[in-house]
C-alpha positions as CSV (number, residue, x, y, z in Angstrom):
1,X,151.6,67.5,192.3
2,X,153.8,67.7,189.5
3,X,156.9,66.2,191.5
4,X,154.5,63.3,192.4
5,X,153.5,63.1,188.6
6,X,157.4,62.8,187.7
7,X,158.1,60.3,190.3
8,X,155.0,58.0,189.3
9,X,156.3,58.5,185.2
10,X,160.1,57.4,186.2
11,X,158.9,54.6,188.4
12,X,156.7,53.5,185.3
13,X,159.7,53.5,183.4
14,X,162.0,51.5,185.2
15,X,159.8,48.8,185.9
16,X,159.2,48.9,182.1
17,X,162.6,48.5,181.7
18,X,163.3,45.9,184.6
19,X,160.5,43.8,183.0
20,X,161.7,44.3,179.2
21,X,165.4,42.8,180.6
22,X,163.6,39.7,182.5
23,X,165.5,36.6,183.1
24,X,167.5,35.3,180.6
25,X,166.3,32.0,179.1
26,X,168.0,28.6,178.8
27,X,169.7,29.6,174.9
28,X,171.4,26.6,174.1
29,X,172.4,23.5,175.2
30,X,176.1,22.7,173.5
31,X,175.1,20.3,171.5
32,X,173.0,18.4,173.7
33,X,169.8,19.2,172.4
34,X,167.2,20.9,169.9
35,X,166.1,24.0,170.7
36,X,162.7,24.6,172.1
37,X,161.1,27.8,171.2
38,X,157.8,27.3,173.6
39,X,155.2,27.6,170.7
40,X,153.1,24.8,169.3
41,X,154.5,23.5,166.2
42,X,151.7,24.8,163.8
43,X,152.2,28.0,165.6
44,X,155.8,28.7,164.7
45,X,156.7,31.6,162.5
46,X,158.7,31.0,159.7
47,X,161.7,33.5,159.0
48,X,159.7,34.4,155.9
49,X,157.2,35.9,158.0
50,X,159.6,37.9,159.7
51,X,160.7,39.9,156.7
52,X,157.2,41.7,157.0
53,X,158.9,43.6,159.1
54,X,162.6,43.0,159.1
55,X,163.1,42.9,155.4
56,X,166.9,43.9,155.3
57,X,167.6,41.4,157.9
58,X,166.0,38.6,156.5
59,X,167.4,39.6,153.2
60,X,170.7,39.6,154.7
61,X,170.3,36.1,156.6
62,X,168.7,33.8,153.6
63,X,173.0,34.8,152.1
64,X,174.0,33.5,155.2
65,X,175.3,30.1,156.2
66,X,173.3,29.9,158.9
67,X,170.2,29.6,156.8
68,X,172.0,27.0,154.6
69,X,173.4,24.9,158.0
70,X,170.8,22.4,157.1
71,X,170.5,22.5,153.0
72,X,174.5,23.1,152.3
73,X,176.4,20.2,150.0
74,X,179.3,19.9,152.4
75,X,177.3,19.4,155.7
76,X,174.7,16.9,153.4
77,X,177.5,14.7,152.6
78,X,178.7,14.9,155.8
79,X,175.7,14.2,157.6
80,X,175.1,11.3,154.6
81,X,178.2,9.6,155.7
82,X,178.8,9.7,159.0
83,X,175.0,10.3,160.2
84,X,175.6,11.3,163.8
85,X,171.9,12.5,164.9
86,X,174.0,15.0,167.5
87,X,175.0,17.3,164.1
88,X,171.5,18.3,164.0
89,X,171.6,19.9,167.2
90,X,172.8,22.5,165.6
91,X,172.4,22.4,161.9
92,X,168.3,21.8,162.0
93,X,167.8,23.4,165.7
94,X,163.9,24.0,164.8
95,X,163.3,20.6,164.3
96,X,160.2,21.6,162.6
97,X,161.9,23.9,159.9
98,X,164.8,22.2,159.4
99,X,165.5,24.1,155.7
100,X,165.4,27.3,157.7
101,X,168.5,26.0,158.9
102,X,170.1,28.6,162.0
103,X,166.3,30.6,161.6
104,X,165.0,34.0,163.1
105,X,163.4,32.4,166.2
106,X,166.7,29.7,166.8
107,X,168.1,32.9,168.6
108,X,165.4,35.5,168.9
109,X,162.1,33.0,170.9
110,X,162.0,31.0,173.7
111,X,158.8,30.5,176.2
112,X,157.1,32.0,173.4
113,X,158.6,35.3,173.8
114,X,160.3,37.3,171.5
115,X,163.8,38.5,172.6
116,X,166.3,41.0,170.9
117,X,169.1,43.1,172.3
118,X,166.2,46.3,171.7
119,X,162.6,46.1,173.5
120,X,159.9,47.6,172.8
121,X,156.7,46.2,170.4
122,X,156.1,46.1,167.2
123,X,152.5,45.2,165.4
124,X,152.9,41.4,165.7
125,X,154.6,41.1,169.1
126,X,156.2,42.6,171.5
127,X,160.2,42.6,172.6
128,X,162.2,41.8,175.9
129,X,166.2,42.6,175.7
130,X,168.5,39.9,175.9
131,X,171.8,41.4,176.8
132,X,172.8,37.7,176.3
133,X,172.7,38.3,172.6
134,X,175.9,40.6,172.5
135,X,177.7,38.3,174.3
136,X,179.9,35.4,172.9
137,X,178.8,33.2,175.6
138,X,175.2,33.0,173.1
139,X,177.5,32.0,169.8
140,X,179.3,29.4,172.5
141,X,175.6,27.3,172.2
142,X,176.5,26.1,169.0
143,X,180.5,26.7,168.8
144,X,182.1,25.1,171.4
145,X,181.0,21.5,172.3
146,X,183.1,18.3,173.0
147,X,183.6,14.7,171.7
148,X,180.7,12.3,172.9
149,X,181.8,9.4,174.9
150,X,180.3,5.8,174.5
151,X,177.7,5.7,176.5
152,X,174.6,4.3,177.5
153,X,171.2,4.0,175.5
154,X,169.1,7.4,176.4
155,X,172.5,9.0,178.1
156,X,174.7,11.7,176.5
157,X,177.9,12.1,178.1
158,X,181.0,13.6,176.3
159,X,184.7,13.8,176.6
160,X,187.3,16.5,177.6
161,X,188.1,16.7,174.4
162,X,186.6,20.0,172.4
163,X,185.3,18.7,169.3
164,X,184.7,22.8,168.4
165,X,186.8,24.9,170.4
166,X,185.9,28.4,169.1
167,X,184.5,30.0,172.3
168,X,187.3,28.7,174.6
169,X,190.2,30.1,171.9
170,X,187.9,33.5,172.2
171,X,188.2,33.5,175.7
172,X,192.2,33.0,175.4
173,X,192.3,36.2,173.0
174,X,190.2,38.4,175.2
175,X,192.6,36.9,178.2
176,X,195.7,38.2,176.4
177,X,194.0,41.8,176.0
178,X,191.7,41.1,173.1
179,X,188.8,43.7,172.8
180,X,186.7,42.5,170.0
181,X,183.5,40.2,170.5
182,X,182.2,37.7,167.7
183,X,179.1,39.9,167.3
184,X,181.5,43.1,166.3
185,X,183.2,40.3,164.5
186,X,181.1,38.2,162.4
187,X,177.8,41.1,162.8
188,X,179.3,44.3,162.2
189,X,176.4,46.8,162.5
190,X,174.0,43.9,163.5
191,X,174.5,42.7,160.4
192,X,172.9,38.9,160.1
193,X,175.0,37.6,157.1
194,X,177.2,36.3,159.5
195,X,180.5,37.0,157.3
196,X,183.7,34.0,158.2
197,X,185.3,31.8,156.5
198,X,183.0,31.4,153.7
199,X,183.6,35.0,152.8
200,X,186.5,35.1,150.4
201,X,187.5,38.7,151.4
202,X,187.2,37.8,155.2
203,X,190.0,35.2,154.2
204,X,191.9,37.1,152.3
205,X,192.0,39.6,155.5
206,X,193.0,37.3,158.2
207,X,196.6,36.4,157.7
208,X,199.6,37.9,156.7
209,X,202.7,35.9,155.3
210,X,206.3,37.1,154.6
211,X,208.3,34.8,152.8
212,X,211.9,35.2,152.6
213,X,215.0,33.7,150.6
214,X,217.7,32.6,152.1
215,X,220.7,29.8,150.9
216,X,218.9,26.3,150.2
217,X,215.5,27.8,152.2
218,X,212.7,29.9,152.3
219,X,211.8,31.4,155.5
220,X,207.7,32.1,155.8
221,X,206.5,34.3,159.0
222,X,202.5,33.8,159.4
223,X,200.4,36.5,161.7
224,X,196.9,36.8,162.2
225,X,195.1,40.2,161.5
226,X,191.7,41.1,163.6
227,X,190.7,37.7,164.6
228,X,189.8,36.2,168.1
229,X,190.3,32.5,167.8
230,X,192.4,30.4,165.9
231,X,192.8,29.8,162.6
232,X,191.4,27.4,161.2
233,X,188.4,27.0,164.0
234,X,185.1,25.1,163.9
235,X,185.4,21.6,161.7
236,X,188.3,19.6,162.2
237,X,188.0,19.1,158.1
238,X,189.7,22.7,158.0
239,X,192.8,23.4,157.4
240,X,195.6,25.3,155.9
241,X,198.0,24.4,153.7
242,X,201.7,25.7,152.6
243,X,202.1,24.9,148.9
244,X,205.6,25.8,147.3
245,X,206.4,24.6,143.5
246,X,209.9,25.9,141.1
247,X,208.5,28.9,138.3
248,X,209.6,26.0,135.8
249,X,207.1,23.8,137.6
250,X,203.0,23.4,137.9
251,X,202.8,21.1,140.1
252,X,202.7,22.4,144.0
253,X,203.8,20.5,146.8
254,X,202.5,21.0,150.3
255,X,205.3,21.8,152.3
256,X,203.1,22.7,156.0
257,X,200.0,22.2,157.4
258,X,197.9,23.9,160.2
259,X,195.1,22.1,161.9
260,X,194.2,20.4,165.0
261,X,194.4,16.5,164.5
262,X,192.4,14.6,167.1
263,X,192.7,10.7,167.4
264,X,190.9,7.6,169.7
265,X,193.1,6.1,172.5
266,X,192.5,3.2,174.0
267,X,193.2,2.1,177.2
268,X,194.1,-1.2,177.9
269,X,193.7,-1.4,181.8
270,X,189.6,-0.5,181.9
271,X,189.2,-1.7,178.3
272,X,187.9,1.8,177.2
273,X,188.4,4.5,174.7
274,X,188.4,8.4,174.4
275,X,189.3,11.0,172.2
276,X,192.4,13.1,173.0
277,X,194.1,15.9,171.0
278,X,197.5,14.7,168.9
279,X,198.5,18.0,167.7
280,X,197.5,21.4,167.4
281,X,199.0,23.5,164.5
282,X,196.7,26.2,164.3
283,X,197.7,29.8,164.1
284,X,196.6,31.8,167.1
285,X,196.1,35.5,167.7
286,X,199.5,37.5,169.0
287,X,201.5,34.7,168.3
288,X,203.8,34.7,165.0
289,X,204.6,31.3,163.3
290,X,208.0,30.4,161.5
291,X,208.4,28.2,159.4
292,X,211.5,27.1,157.1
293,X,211.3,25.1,153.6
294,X,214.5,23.6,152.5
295,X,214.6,23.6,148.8
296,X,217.4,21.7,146.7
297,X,218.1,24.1,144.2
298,X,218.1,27.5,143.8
299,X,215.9,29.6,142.1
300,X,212.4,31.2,142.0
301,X,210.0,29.3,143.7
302,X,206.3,30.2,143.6
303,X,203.9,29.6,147.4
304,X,200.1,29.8,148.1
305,X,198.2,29.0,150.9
306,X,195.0,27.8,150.8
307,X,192.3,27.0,153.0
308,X,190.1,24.0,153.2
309,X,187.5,23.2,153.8
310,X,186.6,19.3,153.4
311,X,189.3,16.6,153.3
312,X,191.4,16.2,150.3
313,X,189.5,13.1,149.0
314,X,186.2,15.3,149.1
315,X,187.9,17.8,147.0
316,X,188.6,15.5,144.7
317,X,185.2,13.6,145.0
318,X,183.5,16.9,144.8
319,X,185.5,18.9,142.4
320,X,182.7,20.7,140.5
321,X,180.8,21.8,144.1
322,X,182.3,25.5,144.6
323,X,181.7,24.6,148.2
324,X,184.5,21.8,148.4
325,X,186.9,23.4,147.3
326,X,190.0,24.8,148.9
327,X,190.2,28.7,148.4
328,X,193.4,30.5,147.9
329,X,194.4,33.3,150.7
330,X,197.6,33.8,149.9
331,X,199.9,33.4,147.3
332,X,204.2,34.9,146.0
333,X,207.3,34.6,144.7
334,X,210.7,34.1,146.3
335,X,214.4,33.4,144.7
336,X,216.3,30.7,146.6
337,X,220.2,31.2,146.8
């Protein structure tokens, strides 16, 4: 009797278990498409509602820029001047909250169902596990996407060409013996802030420059500290800049630039055009970057580098918006021979 009781209980749990881990859902699309959480649309929950009962986390997600992906000055302008309806994909997902931005139920509902990396219920609903969610295959929905192509009315077709490349330079890392994930990353103890490269201290973590004097030169060694992909990653607006100017001066010069620079070619035998990648500069994990500066007289020179965010005109267009401008990672002194 009682051997038959246990066998009936640990049955009962394991099909509890096999149906809490059911089927993953279709996440994301790459930038194809909305997301569809499987509610009618006077029946979605607002995050709001969720801080009933996930207070910390909502508190830590309305600091996030995922809840500003929609509301934020720099992707407004952005979206004002270029208006490519594709951006919203992934800045408005919940079509029907779009100032909720990257929201609760962007990454925790489809088919009406409410999925988290823990089951179990809680008074409003109950929860299947989504091992999906610790993976960085979930963050790819949204970070890795290519160029679209011309195409015809009501098809969406895109290039070879990665317009975001995040996931794809993760996958390199982890390739090379990386061990770190984005969640462990960007969540560290599930946190949903969602800390990167608008976090100032985050920045100021991520690289590490020697700068050397040498006879008409300074030598500059970059490295990259605990992170997966390379840096700069996301928006082709970012970049990283090498300033350099004498003691005696104020005025900084930028002496190197790292980025990815994309371009249109067109080809001349089918009459079409594509993107392609021009250049990558971009620092990237295990790999050490030199750089020389010749300098035409000796002395003490000062260096910063600075990360931006927006092209230079925006800076200067925008130059009382905190979010335009460039923010300083690293900076030193050097004497030239």
């Amino acid at each position: 009797m009682c051997l038959r009781f246990f066998k009936v209980l640990f049955a009962g749990i394991y099909l509890y278990s096999v149906c809490s881990q059911a089927a993953e859902p279709n996440w994301f699309s790459h930038g194809r498409s909305g997301v569809e959480p499987g509610v009618k649309k006077s029946d979605l929950p607002s995050s709001k509602s969720c801080a009933d009962c996930h207070q910390k986390i909502y508190s830590a997600w309305q600091k996030s820029k995922h809840a500003s992906a929609w509301t934020n000055s720099v992707f407004r302008e952005g979206f004002k001047r270029d208006g490519i309806e594709r951006c919203i994909v992934c800045h408005a997902p919940i079509s029907a909250l779009p100032n909720e931005g990257v929201n609760c139920i962007t990454c925790h509902m489809r088919d009406g169902v409410e999925y988290g990396l823990h089951g179990g219920g809680y008074s409003s609903h109950e929860t299947k596990i989504s091992n999906m969610m610790a993976d960085p295959k979930f963050c790819a929905g949204c970070h890795q996407f290519n160029f679209l192509a011309a195409t015809k009315p009501g098809k969406l077709q895109t290039t070879k060409v990665a317009s975001q490349n995040t996931y794809s330079e993760w996958q390199a890392y982890s390739a090379r013996g990386g061990k770190k994930t984005c969640q462990q990353c960007h969540m560290p103890q599930g946190s949903h802030t969602f800390l990167g490269s608008h976090n100032r201290q985050t920045l100021l973590q991520a690289l590490l420059v020697r700068a050397v004097g040498g006879r008409g030169k300074i030598n500059f060694n970059f490295e990259l500290r605990n992170i997966g992909h390379h840096f700069p990653t996301g928006d082709l607006f970012r970049r990283i800049t090498l300033e350099v100017r004498r003691e005696s001066s104020n005025e900084f010069r930028t002496v190197a630039t790292f980025a990815r620079k994309v371009g249109r070619h067109f080809d001349l035998k089918t009459m079409t055009s594509a993107m392609e990648l021009r250049d990558d500069t971009t620092l990237k994990p295990f790999e050490k970057k030199q750089t020389d500066i010749a300098v035409e007289e000796p002395g003490k020179y000062v260096y910063r580098v600075r990360y931006h965010y927006v092209l230079e005109e925006d800076e200067l267009k925008f130059n009382k918006d905190t979010d335009f401008q460039a923010v300083e990672i690293a900076k030193g002194s050097v004497t030239v021979l």
